[in-house]
C-alpha positions in Angstrom: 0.0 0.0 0.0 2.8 2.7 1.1 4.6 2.3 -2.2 1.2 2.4 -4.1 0.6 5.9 -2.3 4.5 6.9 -3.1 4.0 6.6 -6.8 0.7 8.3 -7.1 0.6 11.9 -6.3 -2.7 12.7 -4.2 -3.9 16.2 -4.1 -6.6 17.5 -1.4 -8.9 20.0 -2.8 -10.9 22.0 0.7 -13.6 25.1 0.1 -11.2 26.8 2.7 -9.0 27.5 5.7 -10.9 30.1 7.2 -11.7 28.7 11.0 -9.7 25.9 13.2 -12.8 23.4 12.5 -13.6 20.0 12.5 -13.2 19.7 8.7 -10.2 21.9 8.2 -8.3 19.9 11.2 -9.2 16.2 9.4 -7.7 17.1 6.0 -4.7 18.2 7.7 -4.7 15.2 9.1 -5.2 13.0 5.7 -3.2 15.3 4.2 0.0 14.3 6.3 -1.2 10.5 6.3 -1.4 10.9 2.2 1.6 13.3 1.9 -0.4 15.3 -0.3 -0.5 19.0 -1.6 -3.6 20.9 -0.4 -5.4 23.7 -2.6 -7.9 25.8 -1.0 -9.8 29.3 -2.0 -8.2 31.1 1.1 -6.3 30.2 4.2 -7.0 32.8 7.2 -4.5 33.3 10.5 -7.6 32.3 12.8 -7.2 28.4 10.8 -4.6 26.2 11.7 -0.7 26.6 10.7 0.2 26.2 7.6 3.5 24.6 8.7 0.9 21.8 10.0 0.8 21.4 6.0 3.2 18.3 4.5 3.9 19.6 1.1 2.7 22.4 -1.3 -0.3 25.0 -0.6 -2.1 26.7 -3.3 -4.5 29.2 -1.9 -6.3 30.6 -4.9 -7.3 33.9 -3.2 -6.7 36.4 -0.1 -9.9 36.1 1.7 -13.2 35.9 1.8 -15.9 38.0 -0.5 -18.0 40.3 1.2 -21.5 39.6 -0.3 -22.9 36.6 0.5 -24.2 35.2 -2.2 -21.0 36.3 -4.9 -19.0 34.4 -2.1 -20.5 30.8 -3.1 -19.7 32.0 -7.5 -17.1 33.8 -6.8 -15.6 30.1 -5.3 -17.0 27.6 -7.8 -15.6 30.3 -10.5 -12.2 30.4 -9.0 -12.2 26.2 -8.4 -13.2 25.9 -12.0 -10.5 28.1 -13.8 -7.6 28.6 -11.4 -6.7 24.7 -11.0 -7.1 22.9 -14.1 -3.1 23.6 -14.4 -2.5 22.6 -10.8 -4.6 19.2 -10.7 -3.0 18.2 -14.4 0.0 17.3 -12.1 -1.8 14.4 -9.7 -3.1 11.4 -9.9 -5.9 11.4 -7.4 -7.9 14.3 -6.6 -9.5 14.3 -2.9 -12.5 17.1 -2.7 -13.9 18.3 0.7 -16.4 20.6 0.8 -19.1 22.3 -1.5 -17.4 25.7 -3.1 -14.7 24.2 -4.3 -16.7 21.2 -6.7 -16.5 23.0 -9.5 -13.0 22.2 -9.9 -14.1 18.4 -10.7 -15.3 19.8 -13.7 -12.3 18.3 -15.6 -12.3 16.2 -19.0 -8.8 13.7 -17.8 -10.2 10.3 -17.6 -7.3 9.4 -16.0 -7.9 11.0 -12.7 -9.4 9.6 -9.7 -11.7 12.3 -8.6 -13.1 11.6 -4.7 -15.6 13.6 -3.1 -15.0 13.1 0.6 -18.7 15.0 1.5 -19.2 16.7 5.0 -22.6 17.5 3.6 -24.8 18.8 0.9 -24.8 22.6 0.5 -27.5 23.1 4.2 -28.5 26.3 3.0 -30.1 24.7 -0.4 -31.1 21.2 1.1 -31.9 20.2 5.0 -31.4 24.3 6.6 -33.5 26.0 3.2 -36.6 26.4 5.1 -35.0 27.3 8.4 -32.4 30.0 6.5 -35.4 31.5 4.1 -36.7 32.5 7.3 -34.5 33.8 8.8 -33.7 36.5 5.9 -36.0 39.7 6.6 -34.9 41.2 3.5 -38.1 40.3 0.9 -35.5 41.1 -2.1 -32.6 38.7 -0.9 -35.2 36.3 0.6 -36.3 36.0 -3.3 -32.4 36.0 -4.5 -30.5 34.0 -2.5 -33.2 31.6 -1.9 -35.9 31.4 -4.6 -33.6 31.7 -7.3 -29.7 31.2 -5.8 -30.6 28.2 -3.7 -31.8 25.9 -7.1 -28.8 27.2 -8.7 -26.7 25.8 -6.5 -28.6 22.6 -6.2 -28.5 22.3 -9.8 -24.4 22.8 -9.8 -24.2 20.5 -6.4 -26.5 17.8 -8.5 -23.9 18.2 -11.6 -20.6 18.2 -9.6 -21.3 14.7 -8.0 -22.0 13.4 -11.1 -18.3 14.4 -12.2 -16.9 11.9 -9.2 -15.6 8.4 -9.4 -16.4 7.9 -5.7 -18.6 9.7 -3.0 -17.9 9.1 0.5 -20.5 10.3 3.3 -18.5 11.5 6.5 -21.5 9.9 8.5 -24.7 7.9 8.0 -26.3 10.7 8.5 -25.3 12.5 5.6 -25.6 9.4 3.5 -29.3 9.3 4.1 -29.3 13.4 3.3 -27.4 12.4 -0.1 -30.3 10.2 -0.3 -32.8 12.1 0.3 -32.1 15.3 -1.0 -29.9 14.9 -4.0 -30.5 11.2 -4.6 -27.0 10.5 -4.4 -26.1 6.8 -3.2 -22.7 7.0 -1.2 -20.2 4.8 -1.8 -18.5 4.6 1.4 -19.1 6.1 4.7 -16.0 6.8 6.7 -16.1 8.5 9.8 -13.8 11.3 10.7 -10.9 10.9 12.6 -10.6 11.8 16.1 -7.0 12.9 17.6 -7.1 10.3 20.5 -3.9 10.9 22.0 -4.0 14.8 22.1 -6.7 14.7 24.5 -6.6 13.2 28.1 -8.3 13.0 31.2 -6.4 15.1 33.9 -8.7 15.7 36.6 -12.1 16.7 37.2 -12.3 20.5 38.0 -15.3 22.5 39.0 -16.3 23.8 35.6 -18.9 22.4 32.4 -17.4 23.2 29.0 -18.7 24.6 25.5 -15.8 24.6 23.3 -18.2 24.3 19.4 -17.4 27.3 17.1 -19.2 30.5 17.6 -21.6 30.8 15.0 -25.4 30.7 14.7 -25.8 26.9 13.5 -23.7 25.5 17.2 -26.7 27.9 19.3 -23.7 28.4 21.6 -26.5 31.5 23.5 -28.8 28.4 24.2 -26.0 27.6 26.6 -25.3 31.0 27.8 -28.8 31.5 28.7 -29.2 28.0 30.5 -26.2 29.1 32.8 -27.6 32.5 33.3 -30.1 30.7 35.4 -27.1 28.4 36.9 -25.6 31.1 38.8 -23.8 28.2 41.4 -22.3 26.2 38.3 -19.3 27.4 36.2 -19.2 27.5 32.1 -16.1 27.9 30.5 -16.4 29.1 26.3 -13.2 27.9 24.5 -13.8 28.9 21.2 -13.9 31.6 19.0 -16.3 32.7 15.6 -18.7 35.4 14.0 -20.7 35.2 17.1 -18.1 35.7 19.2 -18.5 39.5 20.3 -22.1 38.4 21.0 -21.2 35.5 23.3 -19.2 37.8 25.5 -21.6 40.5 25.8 -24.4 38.0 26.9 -21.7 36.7 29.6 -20.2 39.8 30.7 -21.9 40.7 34.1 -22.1 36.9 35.3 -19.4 35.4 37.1 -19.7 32.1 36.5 -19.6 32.3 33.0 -15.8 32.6 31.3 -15.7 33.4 27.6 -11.7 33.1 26.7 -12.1 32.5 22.5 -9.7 31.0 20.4 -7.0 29.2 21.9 -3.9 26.6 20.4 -4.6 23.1 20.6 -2.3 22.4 24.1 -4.4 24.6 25.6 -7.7 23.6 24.2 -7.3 20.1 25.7 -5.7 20.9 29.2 -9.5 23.0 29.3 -10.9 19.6 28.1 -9.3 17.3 30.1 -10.1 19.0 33.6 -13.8 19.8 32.7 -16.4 17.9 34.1 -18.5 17.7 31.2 -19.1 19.8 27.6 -22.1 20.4 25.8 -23.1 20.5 22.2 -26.2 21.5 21.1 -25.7 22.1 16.6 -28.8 22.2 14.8 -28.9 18.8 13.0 -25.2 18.5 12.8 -23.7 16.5 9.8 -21.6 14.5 12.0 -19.9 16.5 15.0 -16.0 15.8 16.2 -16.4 17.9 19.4 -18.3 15.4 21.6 -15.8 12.7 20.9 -13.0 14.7 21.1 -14.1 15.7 24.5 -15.0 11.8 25.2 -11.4 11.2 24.2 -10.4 12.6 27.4 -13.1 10.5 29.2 -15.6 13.5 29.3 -19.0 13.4 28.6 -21.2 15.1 26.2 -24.8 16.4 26.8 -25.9 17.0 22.8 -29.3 17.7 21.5 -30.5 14.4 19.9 -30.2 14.8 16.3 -28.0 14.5 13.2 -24.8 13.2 13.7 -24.7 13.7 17.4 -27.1 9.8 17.5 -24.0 8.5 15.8 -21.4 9.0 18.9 -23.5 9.7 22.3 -24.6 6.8 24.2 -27.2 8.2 26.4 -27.0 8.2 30.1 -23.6 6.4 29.0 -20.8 8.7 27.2 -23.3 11.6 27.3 -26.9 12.7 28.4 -29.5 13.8 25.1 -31.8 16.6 25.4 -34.9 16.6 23.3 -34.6 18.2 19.5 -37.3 20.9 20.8 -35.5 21.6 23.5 -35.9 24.3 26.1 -33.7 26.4 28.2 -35.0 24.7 31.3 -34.3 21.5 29.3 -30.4 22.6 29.0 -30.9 23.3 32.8 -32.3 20.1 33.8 -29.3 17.8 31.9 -26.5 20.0 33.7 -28.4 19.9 36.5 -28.7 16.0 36.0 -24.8 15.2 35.0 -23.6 16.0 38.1 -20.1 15.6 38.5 -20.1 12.2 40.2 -22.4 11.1 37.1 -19.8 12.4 34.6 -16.8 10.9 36.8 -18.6 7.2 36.5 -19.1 7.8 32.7 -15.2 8.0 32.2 -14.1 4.7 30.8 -17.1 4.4 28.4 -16.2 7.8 27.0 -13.3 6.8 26.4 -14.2 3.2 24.8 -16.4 5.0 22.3 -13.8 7.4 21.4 -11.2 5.2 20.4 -13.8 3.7 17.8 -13.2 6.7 15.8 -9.5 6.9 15.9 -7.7 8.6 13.5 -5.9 5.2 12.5 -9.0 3.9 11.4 -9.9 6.8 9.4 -6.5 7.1 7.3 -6.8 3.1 6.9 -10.3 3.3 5.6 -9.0 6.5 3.4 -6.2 4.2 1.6 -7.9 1.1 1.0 -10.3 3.6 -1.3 -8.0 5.3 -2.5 -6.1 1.8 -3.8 -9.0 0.3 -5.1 -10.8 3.0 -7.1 
């Protein structure tokens, strides 16, 4: 297998490094395992290091463009004419992400083209009613949705068709291929989980949110729920669009801590002396952050939906709070995983952790890679 990957050269193509997420952190990862070269639209200081990178970066612009709706073109249209030169160079082309599919677009039959899918566009599929309604504006309500949204399910439709092989990060997205797009997956593979950087150190006195800040993770559900917690302690490792929001709605309560982005070292030192975290996304595709945290023998309370059914075991790695949930339901499951409870849920954390291990992921990666 290692000299099979040694004569092909793999490339990664990512929408972009713009945040230190779940998505961006698992190509670096395949990225090292694969010794490939990674292109990407931009790559911001708030992502990872670049010197995380094994070989060559091509970042086909500066940033990102300011109107919302130019920023998903102005991608595909960059994908689709700044790379044909790039990928003629590679053998196997990996694609993560939904800007950057244009680029498959290509006419070499000898290419391997992959689509590893973290999920169809939300905005145009499973989130279309939920993000119609949410714009206020009558004139971009009828743009970006009534007329943008079945343009981009029409290119989404037509770049799938353009891949040799679709893997679904989770089954959950392989039933919203299904369902939306009609899109059989070839493969689910589940992402990989850093086991070793995250340990359990001790158990302080604190509960821990550490999902990015931005309007999908409903990071102020949790805010709110600790509001009326005054006698329990939150700590907010993370950082996002939201994040000047987050701090104002903690600012004049003292057990609330907001401290924003922080490197990886101390990320899991946070993690590993919490009691427990909490993750509430709305339908999320698949979700690292609860296992990351169950790495380190913590538990999760999540919001029972998407992904999040996938990796917590109620009342066993984690405690679920209805889909409709409440503030006072946040309440009652912190409330509920007291720290003795979380303590006795250690060793099962950290059972269903390792069955996402990064090793399993790469392995998974390179037998589809060598038999495509």
């Amino acid at each position: 297998m290692s000299d099979q990957n040694n004569q092909q050269k793999i490339l990664i193509i990512h929408d972009r490094f713009q945040f230190r997420g779940g998505a961006e952190r698992l190509i670096l990862i395949l990225a090292r395992a694969l010794q490939s070269d990674i292109v990407t639209e931009f790559w911001t200081a708030e992502s990872y290091s670049q010197k995380e990178a094994p070989g060559k970066i091509f970042a086909l612009s500066s940033g990102e463009a300011p109107w919302i709706v130019w920023r998903y073109f102005r991608a595909q249209f960059l994908f689709l004419f700044k790379t044909r030169k790039i990928m003629k160079n590679y053998d196997t082309i990996i694609f993560s992400g939904n800007n950057c599919l244009a680029a498959g677009f290509i006419f070499w039959h000898s290419k391997k083209k992959i689509l590893y899918c973290h999920s169809p566009v939300r905005h145009a599929f499973d989130l279309f009613k939920f993000s119609r309604a949410e714009q206020k504006n009558l004139w971009k309500k009828i743009i970006y949705y009534n007329l943008g949204a079945w343009v981009i399910r029409f290119i989404y439709w037509l770049s799938l068709k353009n891949m040799d092989v679709v893997i679904a990060n989770a089954e959950n997205i392989k039933q919203r291929l299904e369902k939306f797009v009609h899109q059989t997956s070839d493969y689910v593979v589940y992402p990989p989980i850093e086991i070793n950087k995250f340990k359990w150190l001790s158990q302080g006195d604190y509960y821990l949110s550490f999902g990015r800040l931005e309007r999908l993770k409903r990071i102020p559900d949790i805010i709110q729920a600790f509001q009326k917690l005054p006698h329990k302690k939150l700590i907010v490792v993370s950082g996002g669009p939201d994040l000047e929001k987050i701090k104002a709605m903690a600012q004049d309560y003292k057990n609330i801590t907001v401290v924003g982005w922080v490197e990886d070292e101390v990320l899991a030192k946070y993690i590993g002396d919490a009691i427990a975290t909490l993750y509430l996304p709305i339908n999320e595709d698949f979700g690292m952050t609860p296992l990351e945290a169950m790495a380190a023998g913590k538990p999760c309370i999540g919001v029972f939906e998407g992904g999040l059914k996938e990796t917590i075991i109620d009342k066993k790695t984690g405690k679920f709070i209805s889909a409709d949930y409440t503030i006072d339901d946040i309440i009652s499951a912190v409330n509920w995983l007291t720290p003795e409870k979380a303590l006795a849920m250690k060793e099962n954390c950290i059972i269903q952790a390792n069955k996402f291990s990064e090793e399993k992921f790469i392995n998974q990666m390179k037998e589809i890679i060598k038999t495509t």
